[in-house]
GUBA-144661 format. One record per residue (C-alpha): residue number from 1; residue in three letters; chain; x, y, z. Coordinates in steps of 0.1 Angstrom, whole numbers. Each point is the difference from the previous one (the first is absolute). Layout:
REM residues N
<atom seq="NUM" type="ALA" mol="A" x="X" y="Y" z="Z"/>
...
This chain:
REM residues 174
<atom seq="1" type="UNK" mol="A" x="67" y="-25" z="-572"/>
<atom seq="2" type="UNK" mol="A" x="-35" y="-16" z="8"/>
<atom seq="3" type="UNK" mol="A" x="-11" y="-4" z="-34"/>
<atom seq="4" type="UNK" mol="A" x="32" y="-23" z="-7"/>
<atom seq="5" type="UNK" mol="A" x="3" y="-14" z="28"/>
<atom seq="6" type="UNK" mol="A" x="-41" y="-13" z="-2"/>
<atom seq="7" type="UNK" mol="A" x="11" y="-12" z="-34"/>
<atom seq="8" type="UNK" mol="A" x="28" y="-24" z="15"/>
<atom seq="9" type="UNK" mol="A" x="-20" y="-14" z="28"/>
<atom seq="10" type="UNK" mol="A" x="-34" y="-4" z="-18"/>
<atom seq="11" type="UNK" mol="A" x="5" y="-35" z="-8"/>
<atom seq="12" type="UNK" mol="A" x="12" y="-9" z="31"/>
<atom seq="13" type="UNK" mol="A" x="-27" y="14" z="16"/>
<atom seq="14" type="UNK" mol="A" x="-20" y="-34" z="10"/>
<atom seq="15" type="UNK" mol="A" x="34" y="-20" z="2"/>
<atom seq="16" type="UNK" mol="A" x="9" y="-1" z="39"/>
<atom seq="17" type="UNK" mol="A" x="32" y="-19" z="-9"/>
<atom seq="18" type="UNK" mol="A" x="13" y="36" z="-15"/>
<atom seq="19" type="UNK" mol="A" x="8" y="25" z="28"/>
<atom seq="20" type="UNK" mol="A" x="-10" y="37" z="-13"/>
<atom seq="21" type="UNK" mol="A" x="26" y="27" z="19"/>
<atom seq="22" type="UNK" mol="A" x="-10" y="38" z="-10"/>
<atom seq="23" type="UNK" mol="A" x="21" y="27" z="2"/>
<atom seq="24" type="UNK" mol="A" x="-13" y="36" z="12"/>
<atom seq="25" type="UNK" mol="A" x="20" y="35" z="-3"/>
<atom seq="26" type="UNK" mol="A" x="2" y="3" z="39"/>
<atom seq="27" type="UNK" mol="A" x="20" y="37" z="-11"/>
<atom seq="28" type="UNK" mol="A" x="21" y="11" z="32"/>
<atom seq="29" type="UNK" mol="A" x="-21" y="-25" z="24"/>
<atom seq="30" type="UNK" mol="A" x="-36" y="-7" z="6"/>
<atom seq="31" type="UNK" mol="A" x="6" y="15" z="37"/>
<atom seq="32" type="UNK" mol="A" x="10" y="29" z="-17"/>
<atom seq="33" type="UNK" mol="A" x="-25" y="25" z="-18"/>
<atom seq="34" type="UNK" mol="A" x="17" y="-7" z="-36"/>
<atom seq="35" type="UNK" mol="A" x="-13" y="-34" z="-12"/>
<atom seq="36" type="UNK" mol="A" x="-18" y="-14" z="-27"/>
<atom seq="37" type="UNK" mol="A" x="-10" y="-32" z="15"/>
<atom seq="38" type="UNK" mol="A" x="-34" y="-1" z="-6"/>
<atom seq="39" type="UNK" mol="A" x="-9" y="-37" z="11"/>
<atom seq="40" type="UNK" mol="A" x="20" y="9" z="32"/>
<atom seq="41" type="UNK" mol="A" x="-16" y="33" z="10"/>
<atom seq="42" type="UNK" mol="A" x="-30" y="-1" z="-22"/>
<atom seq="43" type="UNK" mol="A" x="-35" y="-3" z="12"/>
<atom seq="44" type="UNK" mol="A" x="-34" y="-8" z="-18"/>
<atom seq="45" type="UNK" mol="A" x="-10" y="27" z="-26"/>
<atom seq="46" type="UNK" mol="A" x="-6" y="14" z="-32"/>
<atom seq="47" type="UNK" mol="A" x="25" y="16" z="-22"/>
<atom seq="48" type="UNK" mol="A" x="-6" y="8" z="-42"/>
<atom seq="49" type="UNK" mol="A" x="-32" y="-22" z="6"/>
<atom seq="50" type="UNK" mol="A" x="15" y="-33" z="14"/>
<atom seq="51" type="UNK" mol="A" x="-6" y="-7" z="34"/>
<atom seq="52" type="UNK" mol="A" x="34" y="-20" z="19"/>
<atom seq="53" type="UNK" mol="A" x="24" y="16" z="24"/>
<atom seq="54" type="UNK" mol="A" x="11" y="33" z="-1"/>
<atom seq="55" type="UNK" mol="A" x="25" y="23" z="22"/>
<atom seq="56" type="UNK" mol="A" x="-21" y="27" z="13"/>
<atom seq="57" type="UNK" mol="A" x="-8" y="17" z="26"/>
<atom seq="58" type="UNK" mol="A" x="-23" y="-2" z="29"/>
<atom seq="59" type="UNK" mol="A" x="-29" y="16" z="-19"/>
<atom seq="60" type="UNK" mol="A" x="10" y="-15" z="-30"/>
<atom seq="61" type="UNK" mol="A" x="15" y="25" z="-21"/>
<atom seq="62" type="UNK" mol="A" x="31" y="-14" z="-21"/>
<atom seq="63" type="UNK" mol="A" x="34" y="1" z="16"/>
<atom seq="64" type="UNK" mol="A" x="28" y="8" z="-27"/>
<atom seq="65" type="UNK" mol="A" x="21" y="-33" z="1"/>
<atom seq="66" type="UNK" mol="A" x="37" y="5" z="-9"/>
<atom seq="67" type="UNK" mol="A" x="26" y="-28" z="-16"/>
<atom seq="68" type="UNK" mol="A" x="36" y="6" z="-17"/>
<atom seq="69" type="UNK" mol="A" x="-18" y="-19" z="-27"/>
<atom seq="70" type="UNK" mol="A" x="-27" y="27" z="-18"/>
<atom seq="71" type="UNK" mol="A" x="-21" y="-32" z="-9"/>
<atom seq="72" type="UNK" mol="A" x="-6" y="-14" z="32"/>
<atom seq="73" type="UNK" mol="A" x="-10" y="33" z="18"/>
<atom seq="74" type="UNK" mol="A" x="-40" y="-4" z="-5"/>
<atom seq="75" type="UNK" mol="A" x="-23" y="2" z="30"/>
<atom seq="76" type="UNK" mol="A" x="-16" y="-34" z="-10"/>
<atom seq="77" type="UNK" mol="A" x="7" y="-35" z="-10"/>
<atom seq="78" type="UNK" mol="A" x="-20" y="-21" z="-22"/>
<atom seq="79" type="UNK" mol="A" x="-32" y="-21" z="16"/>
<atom seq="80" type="UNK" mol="A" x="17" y="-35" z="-11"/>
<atom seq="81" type="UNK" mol="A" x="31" y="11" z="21"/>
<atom seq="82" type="UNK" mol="A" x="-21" y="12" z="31"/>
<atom seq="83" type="UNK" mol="A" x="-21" y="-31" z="-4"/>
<atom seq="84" type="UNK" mol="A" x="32" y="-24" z="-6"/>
<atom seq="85" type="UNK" mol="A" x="12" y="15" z="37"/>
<atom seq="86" type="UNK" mol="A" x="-32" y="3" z="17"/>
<atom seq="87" type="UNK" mol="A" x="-3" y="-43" z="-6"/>
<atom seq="88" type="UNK" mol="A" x="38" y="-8" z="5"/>
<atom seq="89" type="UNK" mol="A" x="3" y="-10" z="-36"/>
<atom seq="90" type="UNK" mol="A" x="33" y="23" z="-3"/>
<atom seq="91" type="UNK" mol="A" x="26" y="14" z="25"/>
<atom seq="92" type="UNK" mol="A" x="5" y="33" z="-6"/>
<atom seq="93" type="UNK" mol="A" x="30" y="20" z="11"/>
<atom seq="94" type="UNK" mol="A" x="10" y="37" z="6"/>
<atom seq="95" type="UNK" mol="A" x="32" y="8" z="-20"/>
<atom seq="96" type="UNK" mol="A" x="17" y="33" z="11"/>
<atom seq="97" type="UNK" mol="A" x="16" y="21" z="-26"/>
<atom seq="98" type="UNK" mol="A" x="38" y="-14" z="7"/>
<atom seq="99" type="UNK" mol="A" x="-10" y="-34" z="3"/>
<atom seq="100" type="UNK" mol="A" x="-16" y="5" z="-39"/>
<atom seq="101" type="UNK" mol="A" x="29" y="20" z="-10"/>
<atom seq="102" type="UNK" mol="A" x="26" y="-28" z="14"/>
<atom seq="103" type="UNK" mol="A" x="-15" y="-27" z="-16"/>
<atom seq="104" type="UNK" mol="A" x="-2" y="19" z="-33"/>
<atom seq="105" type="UNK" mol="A" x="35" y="3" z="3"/>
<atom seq="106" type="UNK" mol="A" x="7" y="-39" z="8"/>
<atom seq="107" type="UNK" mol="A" x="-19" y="-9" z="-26"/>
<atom seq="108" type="UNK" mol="A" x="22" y="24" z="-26"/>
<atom seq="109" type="UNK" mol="A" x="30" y="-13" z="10"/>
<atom seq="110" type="UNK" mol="A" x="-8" y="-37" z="2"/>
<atom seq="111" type="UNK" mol="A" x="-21" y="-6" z="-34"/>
<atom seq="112" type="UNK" mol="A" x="6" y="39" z="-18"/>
<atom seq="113" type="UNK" mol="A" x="-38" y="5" z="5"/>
<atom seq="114" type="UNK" mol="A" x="-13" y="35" z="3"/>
<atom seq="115" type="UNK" mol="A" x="-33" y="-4" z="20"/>
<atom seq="116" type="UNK" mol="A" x="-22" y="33" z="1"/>
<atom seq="117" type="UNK" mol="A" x="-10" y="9" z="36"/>
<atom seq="118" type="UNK" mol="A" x="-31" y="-13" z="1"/>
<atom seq="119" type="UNK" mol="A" x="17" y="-40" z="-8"/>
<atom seq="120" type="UNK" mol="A" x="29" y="8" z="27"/>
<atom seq="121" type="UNK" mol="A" x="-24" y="-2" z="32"/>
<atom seq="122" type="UNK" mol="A" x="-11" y="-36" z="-9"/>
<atom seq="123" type="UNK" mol="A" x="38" y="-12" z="-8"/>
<atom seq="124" type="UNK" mol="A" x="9" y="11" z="35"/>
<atom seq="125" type="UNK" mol="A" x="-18" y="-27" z="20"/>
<atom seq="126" type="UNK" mol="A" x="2" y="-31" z="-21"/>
<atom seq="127" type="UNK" mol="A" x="11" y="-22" z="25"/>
<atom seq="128" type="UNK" mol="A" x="7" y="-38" z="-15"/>
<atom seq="129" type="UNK" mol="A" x="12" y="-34" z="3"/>
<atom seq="130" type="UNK" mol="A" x="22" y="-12" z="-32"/>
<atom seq="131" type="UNK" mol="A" x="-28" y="-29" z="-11"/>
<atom seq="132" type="UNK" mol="A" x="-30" y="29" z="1"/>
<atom seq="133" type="UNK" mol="A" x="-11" y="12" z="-33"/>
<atom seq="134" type="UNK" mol="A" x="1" y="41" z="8"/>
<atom seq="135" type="UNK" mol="A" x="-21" y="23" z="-26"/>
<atom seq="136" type="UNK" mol="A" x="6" y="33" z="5"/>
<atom seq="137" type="UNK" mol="A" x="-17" y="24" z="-23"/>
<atom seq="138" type="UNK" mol="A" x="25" y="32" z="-14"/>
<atom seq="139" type="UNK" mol="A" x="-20" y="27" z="-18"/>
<atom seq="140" type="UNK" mol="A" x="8" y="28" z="-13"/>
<atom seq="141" type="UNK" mol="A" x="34" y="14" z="-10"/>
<atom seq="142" type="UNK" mol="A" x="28" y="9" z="28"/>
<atom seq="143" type="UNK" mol="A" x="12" y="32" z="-25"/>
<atom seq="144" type="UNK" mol="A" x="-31" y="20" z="11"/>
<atom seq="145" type="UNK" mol="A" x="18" y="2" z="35"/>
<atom seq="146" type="UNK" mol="A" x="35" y="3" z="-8"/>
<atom seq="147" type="UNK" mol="A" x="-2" y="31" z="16"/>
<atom seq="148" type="UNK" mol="A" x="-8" y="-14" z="36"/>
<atom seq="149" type="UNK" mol="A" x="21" y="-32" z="-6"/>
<atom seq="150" type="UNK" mol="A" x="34" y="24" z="-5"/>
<atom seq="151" type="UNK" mol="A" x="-8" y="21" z="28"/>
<atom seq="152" type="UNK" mol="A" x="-6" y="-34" z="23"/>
<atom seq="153" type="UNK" mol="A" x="35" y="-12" z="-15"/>
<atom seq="154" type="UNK" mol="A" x="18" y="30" z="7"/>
<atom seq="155" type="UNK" mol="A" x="-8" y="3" z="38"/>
<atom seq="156" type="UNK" mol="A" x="-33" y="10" z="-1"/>
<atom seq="157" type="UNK" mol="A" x="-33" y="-19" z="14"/>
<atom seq="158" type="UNK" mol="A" x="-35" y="1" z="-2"/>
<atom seq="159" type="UNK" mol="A" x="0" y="24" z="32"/>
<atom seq="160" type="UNK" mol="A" x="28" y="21" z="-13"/>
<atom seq="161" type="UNK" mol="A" x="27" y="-14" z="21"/>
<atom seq="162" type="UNK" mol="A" x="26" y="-25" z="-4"/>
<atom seq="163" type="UNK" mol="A" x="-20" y="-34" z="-7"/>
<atom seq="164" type="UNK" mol="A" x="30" y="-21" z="20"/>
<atom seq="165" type="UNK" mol="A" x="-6" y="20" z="31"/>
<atom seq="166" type="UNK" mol="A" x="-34" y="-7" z="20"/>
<atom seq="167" type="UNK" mol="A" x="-20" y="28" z="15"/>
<atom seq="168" type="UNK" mol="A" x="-4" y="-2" z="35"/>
<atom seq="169" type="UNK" mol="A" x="-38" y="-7" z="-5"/>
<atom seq="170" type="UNK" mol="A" x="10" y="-35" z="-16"/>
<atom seq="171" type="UNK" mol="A" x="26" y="-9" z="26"/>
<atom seq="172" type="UNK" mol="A" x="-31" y="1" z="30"/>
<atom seq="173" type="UNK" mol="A" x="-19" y="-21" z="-20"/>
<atom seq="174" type="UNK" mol="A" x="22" y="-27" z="3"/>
C-alpha cells in the first residue's frame, strides 16, 4: 500500500543511486474500465481534501476504481507518489490482477511467505541483477486473502477464467 511503500522509499528519496519502482493495482487492465491505477489514469484533483491525481471522470465526479486487492481500490494515490512520477523520481508500473496473484504464489512456494494482495503487485516486477541490493517492502498478512489465493490455485483467475489460458484481448496486444 502507499503508506508502506512511502515508508520504504523515504530515505532514499534524495539518493539517485537507489532506483524507486512502484507497483499500482492495474485490476483487469488500465485499457479496460476495471483498474485502480491511479498514477496511470489519474488526473489533477481533489479527493478527502488532498489535491494529486485521481480517476474520474470528465466533469470530475469520482470513478469507482476496482482491484482483486480491497486495499488498493481507492480512487486516489498519495501526493508524494503523484509528485515522485510527475519528476521521474520513481517508475511506476500497472500490475493486473493475475500478474499480482502469480507472484504471490512464487513467492509462497520459493520462501513460504504469505504476502497480502496489496505486497503481491510490487513482488511481480522486481526485475534484478544478482550483485543489486533489492528491497521489497511486504505488508500486511497473506491470510486476509486466502480466499482469492485458493480460488487462483484451483483454476480460477482474477477475471474468472483459467489464469494459464490468455484472453484474446491480451493475445492482440502482443
Amino acid at each position: 500500500g502507499g503508506s508502506n511503500a512511502a515508508g520504504t522509499i523515504y530515505h532514499y528519496l534524495d539518493n539517485p543511486d537507489v532506483k524507486i519502482i512502484l507497483a499500482e493495482a492495474g485490476g483487469k487492465g488500465i485499457d479496460t474500465p476495471y483498474s485502480a491505477a491511479t498514477i496511470s489514469l489519474g488526473r489533477p484533483g481533489v479527493l478527502h481534501g488532498s489535491y494529486s491525481l485521481v480517476m474520474q471522470d470528465a466533469d470530475g465526479q469520482i470513478i469507482e476504481p476496482y482491484s482483486i486487492s480491497a486495499g488498493l481500490d481507492y480512487p486516489g494515490i498519495g501526493p508524494m507518489h503523484a509528485n515522485l512520477a510527475r519528476k521521474h523520481r520513481a517508475t511506476v508500473m500497472a500490475i493486473n490482477d493475475d500478474e499480482a496473484l502469480e507472484a504471490a504464489m512464487l513467492l509462497t512456494k520459493t520462501e513460504g511467505i504469505i504476502p497480502a494482495l496489496e505486497s503481491s503487485h510490487a513482488l511481480e516486477k522486481v526485475d534484478f541483477k544478482p550483485s543489486d541490493v533489492v528491497v521489497v517492502t511486504v505488508s500486511g498478512r497473506g491470510d486476509k486473502d486466502m480466499e482469492t489465493y485458493l480460488k487462483y490455485m484451483n483454476g480460477v483467475g482474477a477475471d474468472n477464467t483459467s489464469p494459464k489460458k490468455e484472453s484474446p484481448k491480451r493475445k492482440s496486444q502482443k
